[in-house]
N, C-alpha and C positions, 0 to 999 in steps of 0.2 A: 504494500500500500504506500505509495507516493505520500512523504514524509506533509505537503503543503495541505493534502484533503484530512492527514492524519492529527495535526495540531491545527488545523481552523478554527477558532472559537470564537469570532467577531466575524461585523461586518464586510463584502468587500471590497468597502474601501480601507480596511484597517492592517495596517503593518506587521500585524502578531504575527501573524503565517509568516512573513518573512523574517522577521526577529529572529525566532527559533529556529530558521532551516539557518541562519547565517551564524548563530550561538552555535547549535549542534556541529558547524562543519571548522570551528574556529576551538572551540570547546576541545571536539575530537581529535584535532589534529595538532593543533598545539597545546591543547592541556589549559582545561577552568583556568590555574592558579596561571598560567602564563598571557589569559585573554585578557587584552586590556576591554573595559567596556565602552570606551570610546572607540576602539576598532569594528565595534558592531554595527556602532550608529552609523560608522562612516561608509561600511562595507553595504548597509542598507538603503543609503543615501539621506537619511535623518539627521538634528542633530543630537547631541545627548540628553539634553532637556528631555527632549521628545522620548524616549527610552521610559522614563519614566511614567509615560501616559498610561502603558503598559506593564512596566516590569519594574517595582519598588530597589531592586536591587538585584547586582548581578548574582546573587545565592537564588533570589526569587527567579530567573530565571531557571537556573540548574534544575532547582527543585519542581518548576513545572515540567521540563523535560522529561524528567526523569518518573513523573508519574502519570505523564503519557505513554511514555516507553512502556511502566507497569501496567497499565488500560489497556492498552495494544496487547499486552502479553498474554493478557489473561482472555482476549478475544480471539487472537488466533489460535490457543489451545480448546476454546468453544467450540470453534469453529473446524478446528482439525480433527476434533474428535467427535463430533453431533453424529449421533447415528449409528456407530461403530459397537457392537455388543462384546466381541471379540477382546479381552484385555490385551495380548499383545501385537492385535491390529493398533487397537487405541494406541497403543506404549509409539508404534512406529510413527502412525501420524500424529501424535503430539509433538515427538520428536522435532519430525521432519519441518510442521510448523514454526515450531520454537527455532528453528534456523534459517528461514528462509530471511532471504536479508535482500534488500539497495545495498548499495555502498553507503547513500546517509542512515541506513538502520543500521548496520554495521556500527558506524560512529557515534548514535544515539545510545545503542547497548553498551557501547562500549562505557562509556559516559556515565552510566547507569551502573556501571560496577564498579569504575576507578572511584564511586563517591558515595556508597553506599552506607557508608558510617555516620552521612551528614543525617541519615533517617534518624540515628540512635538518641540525639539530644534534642528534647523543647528548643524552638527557635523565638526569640522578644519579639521579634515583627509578626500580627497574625495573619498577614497574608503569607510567609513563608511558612508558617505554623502550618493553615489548612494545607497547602501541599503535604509538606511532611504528612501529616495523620490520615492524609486521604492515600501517601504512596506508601505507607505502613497497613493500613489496610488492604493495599493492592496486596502488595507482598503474603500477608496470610490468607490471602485468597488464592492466590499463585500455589502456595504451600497445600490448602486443603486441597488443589482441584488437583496436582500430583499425586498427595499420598490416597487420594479415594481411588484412581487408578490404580495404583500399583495393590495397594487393600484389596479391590477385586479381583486381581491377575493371583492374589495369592490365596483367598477364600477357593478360586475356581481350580486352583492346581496350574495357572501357567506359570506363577514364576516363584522360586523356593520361598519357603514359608518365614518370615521373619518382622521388623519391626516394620509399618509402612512407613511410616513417616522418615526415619533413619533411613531408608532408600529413598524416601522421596528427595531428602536433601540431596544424598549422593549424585545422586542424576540430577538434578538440580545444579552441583556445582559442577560438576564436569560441563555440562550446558552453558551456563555462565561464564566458564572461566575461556569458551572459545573465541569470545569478543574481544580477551586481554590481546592475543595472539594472530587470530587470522582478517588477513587485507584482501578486501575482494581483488586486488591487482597483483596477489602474490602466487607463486606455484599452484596454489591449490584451488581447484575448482571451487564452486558451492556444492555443484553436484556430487562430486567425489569425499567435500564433507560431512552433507549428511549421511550418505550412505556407509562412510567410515564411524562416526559417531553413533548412527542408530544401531548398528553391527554391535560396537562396542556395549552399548548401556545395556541392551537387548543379553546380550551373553552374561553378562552383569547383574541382571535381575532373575534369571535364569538358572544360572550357573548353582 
């Protein structure tokens, strides 16, 4: 899903859409702590004033990113799995969902992992607040809709009998931790990653 229909929340005459594709690509590539937020306004064509019509600050940015990325997340694993009774059909197309990337999701996920600890502390601004509590919630939402997966692959006999949740994590963070590492312009296919990854976790839960 093209990253500009996926962060749309205003009108269209309104700059949010662009904010965030030009945060996510500045963000991603050179790193939150190295974007200046003046580079945003200017790459957007706004000035910094302006920035803030929108986005209280550059953490309030991050933090909506980043529970759009969570919203997403938990829609294409909806979406991957609706309909599937199978637990290790489901397991593959979750999988395969939860990687399917652009290159700006790529950069958005990535983004979403390198700052994932900003979840863990109360923010004083409560518009960064409601982010945070709305991307903590994403997250145990993320968590339950794995481990009820894997819970019925293991009730039913597909995949060895153990804690769900403790493998929902595991497969969780392997999933997660591909964003630290793969460049959609590096050696490795997309194609050839999920079908390496789903092999992998598959054998994993199985095993």
């Amino acid at each position: 899903m093209p990253v500009d229909s996926k962060v749309r929340e205003d009108g269209p005459r309104s700059k949010r859409s662009r904010i965030l594709t030009v945060a996510i690509e500045q963000f991603g590539k050179a790193g939150y702590e190295h974007t200046k937020w003046a580079s945003v306004a200017g790459e957007v064509g706004i000035g910094q004033t302006a920035l803030y019509h929108y986005f209280e600050s550059k953490a309030h940015c991050l933090l909506t990113i980043m529970r759009l990325e969570l919203a997403e997340s938990v829609r294409r694993f909806e979406a991957g799995t609706a309909g599937i009774s199978d637990p290790e059909e489901a397991l593959r197309a979750a999988i395969a969902a939860s990687l399917q990337a652009e290159p700006i999701d790529a950069l958005q996920r990535r983004i979403l992992q390198n700052h994932m600890d900003i979840l863990s502390t109360p923010r004083q601004s409560e518009k960064e607040e409601i982010e945070r509590v709305q991307s903590r919630e994403l997250v145990a939402q993320i968590e339950h809709n794995w481990t009820e997966l894997l819970r019925r692959g293991m009730e039913s006999g597909a995949f060895v009998p153990g804690d769900p949740e403790m493998a929902a994590r595991l497969v969780l963070g392997a999933l997660v931790s591909v964003w630290r590492w793969y460049r959609p312009d590096g050696p490795i296919s997309l194609e050839d990653l999920i079908k390496t990854v789903t092999e992998s976790l598959v054998r994993m839960v199985k095993a």
